[in-house]
TORPA-90948 format. One record per residue (C-alpha): residue number from 1; residue in three letters; x, y, z. Coordinates in steps of 0.1 Angstrom, whole numbers, padded with zeros to 4 digits. Each point is the difference from the previous one (the first is absolute). Layout:
N
- semi keba c1 c2 c3
- NUM ALA X Y Z .
...
This chain:
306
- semi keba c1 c2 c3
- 1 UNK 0650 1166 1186 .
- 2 UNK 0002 0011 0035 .
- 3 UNK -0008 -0039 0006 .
- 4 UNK 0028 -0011 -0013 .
- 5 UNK 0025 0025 0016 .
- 6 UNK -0015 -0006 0034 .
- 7 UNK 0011 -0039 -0002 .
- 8 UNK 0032 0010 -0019 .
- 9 UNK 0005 0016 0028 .
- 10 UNK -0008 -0027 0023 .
- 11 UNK 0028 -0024 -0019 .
- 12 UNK 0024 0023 0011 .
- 13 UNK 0014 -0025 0023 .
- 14 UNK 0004 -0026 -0023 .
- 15 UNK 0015 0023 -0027 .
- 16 UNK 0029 0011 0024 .
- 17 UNK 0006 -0037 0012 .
- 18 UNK 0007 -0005 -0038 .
- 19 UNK 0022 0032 -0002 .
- 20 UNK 0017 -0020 0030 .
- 21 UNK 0001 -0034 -0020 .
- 22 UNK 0024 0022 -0028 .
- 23 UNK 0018 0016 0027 .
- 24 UNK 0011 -0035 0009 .
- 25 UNK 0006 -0012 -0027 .
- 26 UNK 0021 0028 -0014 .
- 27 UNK 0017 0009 0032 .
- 28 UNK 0004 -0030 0022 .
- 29 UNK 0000 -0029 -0034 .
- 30 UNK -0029 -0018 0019 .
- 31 UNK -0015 -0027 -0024 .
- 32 UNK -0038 -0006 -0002 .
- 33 UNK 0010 -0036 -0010 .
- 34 UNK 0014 -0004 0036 .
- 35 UNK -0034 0011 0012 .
- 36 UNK -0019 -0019 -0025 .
- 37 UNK 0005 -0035 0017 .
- 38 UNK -0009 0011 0029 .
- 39 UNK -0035 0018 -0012 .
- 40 UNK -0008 -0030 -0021 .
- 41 UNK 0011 -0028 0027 .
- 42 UNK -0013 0017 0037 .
- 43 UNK -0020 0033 -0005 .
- 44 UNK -0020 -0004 -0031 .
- 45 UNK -0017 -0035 0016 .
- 46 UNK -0002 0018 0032 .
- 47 UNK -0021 0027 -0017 .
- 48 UNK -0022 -0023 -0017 .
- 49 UNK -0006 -0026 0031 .
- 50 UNK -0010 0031 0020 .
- 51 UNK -0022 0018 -0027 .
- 52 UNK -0018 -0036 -0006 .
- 53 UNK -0004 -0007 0032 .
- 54 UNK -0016 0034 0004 .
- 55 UNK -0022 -0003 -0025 .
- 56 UNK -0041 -0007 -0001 .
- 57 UNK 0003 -0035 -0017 .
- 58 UNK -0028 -0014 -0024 .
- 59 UNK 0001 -0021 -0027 .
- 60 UNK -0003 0032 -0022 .
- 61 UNK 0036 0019 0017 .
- 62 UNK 0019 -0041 -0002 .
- 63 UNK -0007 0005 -0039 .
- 64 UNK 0013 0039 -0003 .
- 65 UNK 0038 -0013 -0009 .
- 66 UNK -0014 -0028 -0024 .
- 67 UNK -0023 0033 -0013 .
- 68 UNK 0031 0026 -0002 .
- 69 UNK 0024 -0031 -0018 .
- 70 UNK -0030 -0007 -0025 .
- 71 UNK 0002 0038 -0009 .
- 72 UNK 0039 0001 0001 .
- 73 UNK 0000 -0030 -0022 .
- 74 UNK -0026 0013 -0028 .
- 75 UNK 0021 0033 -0002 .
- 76 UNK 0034 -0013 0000 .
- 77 UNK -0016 -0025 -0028 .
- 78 UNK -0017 0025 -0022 .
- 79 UNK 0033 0021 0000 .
- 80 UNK 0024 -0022 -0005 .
- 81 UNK -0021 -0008 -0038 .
- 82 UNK 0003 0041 -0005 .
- 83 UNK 0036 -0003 0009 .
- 84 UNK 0007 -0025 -0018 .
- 85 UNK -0010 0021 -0030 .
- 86 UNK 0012 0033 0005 .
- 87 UNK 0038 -0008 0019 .
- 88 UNK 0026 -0018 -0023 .
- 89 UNK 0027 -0001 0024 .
- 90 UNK -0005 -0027 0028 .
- 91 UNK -0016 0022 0024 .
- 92 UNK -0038 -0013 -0006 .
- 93 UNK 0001 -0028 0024 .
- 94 UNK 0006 0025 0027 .
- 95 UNK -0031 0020 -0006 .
- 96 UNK -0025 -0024 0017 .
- 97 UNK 0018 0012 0032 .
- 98 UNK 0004 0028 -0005 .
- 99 UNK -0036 0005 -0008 .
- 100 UNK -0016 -0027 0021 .
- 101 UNK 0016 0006 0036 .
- 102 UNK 0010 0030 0021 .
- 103 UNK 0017 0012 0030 .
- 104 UNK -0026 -0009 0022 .
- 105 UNK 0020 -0004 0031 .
- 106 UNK 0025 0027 0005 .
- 107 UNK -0020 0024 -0018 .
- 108 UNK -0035 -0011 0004 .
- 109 UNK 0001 -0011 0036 .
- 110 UNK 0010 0032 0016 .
- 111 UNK -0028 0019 -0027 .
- 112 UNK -0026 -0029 0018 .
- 113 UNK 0007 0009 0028 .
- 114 UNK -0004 0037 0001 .
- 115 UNK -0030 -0003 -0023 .
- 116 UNK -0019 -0028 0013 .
- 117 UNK 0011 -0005 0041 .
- 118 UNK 0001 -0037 0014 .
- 119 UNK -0024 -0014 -0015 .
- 120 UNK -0001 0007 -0030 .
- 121 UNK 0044 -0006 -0002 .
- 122 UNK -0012 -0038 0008 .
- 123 UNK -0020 0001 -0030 .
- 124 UNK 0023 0018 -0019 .
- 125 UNK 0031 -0029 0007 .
- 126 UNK -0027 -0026 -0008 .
- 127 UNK -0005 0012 -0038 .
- 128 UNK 0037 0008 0001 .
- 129 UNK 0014 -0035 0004 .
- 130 UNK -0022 -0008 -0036 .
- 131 UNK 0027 0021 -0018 .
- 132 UNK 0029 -0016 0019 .
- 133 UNK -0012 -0036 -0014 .
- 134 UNK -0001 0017 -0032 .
- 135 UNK 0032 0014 0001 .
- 136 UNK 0017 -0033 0010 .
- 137 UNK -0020 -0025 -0020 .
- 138 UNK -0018 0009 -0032 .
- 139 UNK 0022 0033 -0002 .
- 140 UNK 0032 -0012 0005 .
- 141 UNK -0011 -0028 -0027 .
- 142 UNK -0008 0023 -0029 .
- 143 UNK 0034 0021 0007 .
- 144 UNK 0017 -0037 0000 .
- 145 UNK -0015 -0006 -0038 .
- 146 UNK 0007 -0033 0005 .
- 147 UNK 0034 0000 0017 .
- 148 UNK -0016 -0014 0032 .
- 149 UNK -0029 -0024 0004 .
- 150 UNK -0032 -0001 0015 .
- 151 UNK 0015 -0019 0028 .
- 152 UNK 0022 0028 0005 .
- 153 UNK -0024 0022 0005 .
- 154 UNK -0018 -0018 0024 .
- 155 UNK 0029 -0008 0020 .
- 156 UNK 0009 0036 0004 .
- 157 UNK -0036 0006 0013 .
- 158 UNK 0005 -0028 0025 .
- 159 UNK 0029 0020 0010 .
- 160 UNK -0018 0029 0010 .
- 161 UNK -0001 0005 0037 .
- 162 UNK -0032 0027 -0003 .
- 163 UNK -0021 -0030 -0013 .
- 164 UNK 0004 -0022 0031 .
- 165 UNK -0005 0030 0019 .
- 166 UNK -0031 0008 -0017 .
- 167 UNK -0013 -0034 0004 .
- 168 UNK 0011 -0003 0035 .
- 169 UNK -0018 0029 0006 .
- 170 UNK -0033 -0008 -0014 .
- 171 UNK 0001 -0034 0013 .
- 172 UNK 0005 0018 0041 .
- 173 UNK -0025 0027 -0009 .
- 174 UNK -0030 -0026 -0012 .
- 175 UNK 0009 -0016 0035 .
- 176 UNK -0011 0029 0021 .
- 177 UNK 0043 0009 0012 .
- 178 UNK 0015 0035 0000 .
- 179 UNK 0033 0008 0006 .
- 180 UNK 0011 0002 0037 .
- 181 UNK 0001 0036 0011 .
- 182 UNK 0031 -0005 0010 .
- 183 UNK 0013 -0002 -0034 .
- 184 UNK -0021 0029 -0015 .
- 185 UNK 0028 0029 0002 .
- 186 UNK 0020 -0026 -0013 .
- 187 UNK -0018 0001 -0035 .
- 188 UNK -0009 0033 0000 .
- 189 UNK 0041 0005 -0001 .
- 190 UNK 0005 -0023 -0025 .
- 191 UNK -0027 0019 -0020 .
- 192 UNK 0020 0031 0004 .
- 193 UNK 0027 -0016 -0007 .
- 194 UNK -0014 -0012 -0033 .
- 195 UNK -0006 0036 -0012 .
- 196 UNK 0029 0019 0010 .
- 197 UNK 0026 -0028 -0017 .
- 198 UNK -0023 -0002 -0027 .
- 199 UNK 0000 0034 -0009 .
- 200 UNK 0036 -0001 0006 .
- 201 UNK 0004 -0028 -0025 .
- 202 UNK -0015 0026 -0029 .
- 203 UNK 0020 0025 0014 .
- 204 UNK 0032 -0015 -0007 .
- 205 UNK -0011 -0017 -0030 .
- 206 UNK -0007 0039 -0018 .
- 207 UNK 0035 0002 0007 .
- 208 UNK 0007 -0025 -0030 .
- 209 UNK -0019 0022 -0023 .
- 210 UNK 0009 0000 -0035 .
- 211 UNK -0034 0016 -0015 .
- 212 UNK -0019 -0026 -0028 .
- 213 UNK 0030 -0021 -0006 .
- 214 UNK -0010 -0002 -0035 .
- 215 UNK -0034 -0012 -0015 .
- 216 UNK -0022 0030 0001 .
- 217 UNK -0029 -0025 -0009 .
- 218 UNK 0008 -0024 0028 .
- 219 UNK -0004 0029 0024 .
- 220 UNK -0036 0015 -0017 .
- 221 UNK -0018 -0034 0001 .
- 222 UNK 0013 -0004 0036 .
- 223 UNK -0014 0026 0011 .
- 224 UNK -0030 0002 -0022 .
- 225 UNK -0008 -0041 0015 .
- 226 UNK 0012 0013 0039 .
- 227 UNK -0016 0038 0006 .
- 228 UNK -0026 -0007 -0027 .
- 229 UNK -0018 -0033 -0011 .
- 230 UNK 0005 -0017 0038 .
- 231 UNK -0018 0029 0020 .
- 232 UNK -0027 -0003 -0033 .
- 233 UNK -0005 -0031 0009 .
- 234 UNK -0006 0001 0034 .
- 235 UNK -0022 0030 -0005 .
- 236 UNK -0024 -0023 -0021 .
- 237 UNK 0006 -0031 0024 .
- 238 UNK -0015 0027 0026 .
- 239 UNK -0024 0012 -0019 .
- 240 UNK -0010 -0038 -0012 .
- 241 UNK -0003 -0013 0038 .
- 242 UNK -0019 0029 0014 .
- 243 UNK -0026 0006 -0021 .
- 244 UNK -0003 -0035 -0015 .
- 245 UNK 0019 -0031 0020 .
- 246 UNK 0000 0018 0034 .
- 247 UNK 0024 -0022 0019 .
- 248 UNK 0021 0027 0018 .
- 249 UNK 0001 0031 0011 .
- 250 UNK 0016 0034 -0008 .
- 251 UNK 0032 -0011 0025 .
- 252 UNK 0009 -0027 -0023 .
- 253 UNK -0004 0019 -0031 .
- 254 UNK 0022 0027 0015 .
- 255 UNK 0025 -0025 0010 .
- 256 UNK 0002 -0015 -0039 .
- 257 UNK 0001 0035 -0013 .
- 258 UNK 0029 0009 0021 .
- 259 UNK 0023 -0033 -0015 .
- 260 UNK -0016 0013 -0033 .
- 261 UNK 0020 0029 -0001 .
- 262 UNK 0029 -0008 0022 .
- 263 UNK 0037 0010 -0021 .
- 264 UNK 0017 -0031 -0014 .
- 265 UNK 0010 -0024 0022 .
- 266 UNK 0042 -0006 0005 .
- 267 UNK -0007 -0037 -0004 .
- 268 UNK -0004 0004 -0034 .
- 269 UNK 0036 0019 -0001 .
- 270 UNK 0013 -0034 0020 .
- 271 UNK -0018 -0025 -0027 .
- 272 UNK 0013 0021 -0028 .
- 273 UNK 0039 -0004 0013 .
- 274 UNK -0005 -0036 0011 .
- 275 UNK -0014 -0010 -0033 .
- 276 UNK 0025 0021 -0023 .
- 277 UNK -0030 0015 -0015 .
- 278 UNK 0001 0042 -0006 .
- 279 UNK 0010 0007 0033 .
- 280 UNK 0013 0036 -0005 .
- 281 UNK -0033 0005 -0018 .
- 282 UNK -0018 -0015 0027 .
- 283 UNK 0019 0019 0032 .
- 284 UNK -0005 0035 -0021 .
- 285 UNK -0034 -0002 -0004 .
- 286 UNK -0007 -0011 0033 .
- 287 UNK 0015 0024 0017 .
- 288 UNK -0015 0028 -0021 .
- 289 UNK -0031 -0018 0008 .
- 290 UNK 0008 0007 0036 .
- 291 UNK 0007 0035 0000 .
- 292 UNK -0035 0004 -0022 .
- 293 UNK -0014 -0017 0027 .
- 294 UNK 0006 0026 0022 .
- 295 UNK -0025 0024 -0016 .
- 296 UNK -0023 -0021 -0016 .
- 297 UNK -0007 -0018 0029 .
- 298 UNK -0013 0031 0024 .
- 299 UNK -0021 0013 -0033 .
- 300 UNK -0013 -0031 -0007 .
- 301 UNK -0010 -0007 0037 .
- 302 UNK -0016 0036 0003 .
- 303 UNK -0020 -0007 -0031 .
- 304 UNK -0012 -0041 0009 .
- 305 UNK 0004 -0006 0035 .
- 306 UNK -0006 0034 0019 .
């Protein structure tokens, strides 16, 4: 317990840059849309080129996102047949996202960070880009239900500027380069940059608030899926790999526990509204996902990780 309040304590920071996020939002009517472009476009790939190009590359850490999708994917999956069952009401093709993906970046990045240093942040943004494929490919497909096709989906992932920038990286950091020194405070900034607007974003997004926005069974099997079966799951993929596969270490089981039980991610608000599919439902619960997050994460890190 006293764990748990000692890191709570150490978010501090990033709870009042969210308090600042609402003040903006509700004060000065800045949009976390106007933002978004500019975190998806510039700083998000900027983030991962210099967390890749950071990283100790093997064979084994070039497989991690192809690792974290592969879990993403069988989650999402084996939801989306319990949704299918229990929600009557057009929302079950949402719950693979919901479920299978996380904030990761704006909330997990800045977590990484403080809990794992340098290092261990590379390996961290390595696992994370598996659930941003995921999100944006086999996701984004099961919300469509059909609406869009395969092609679709693939052509939004060949959209994605973090996947050049992730192989960009990969393909300089096998060839012996680092980033000029010159340019280091550069990325650090944009790093900084990443988790202040970030938090911001979810700031002014609680400002939209409207509680569960209906389904109360949408909301339980989100959460049961997000805070529950996903960090399950990479508990026993953790226990699996050290005391039977042994092909990492403790940093990247940390670093796939921490996306385990990361809130919902806003993407999943942004499929919801693009597709037409439960979007109130889907911007309710992932916002009271968020403000979970807040507790559960410090308890669950005390309890895991410390």
């Amino acid at each position: 317990m006293t764990a748990a309040f000692a890191f709570l304590y150490k978010l501090l920071p990033l709870y009042i840059t969210v308090i600042l996020g609402w003040i903006a939002g509700r004060y000065l009517e800045a949009s976390g849309r106007h933002i978004a472009g500019i975190m998806l476009y510039i700083v998000t790939p900027s983030v991962v080129f210099a967390g890749v190009m950071a990283a100790p590359l093997t064979p084994e850490v070039i497989l991690l996102p192809f690792l974290t999708f592969a879990l993403c994917s069988l989650i999402g999956v084996a939801h989306l047949w319990l949704a299918r069952r229990l929600l009557h009401d057009g929302s079950a093709s949402i719950i693979p996202l919901a479920v299978g993906t996380g904030n990761t970046g704006y909330f997990g990045i800045p977590v990484a960070l403080l809990l794992f240093g340098e290092e261990g942040l590379a390996l961290y943004i390595v696992c994370m880009l598996g659930t941003t494929l995921f999100e944006n490919s086999v996701g984004f497909y099961l919300a469509a239900r059909g609406r869009y096709s395969i092609r679709d989906a693939l052509v939004r992932v060949a959209r994605l500027p973090s996947v050049y920038a992730f192989l960009l990286a990969v393909l300089l950091n096998l060839s012996g380069l680092h980033i000029p020194e010159v340019l280091t405070p550069l990325f650090d900034n944009l790093r900084g940059a990443y988790s202040i607007l970030g938090m911001m974003i979810i700031g002014m997004g609680i400002l939209s608030f409207r509680g569960l926005a209906g389904n109360v069974r949408f909301t339980a099997l989100a959460f049961a899926g997000k805070f529950l079966v996903w960090p399950l799951v990479a508990l026993g993929l953790w226990w699996l790999d050290a005391t039977v596969l042994g092909i990492y270490d403790a940093a990247v089981h940390k670093a796939i526990f921490l996306i385990s039980i990361t809130p919902i991610a806003a993407n999943t608000v942004v499929i919801a509204t693009l597709l037409d599919t439960a979007p109130r439902q889907a911007a309710g619960t992932a916002l009271l996902s968020t403000l979970f997050a807040l507790v559960y994460i410090p308890f669950m890190v005390a309890m895991i990780l410390s």
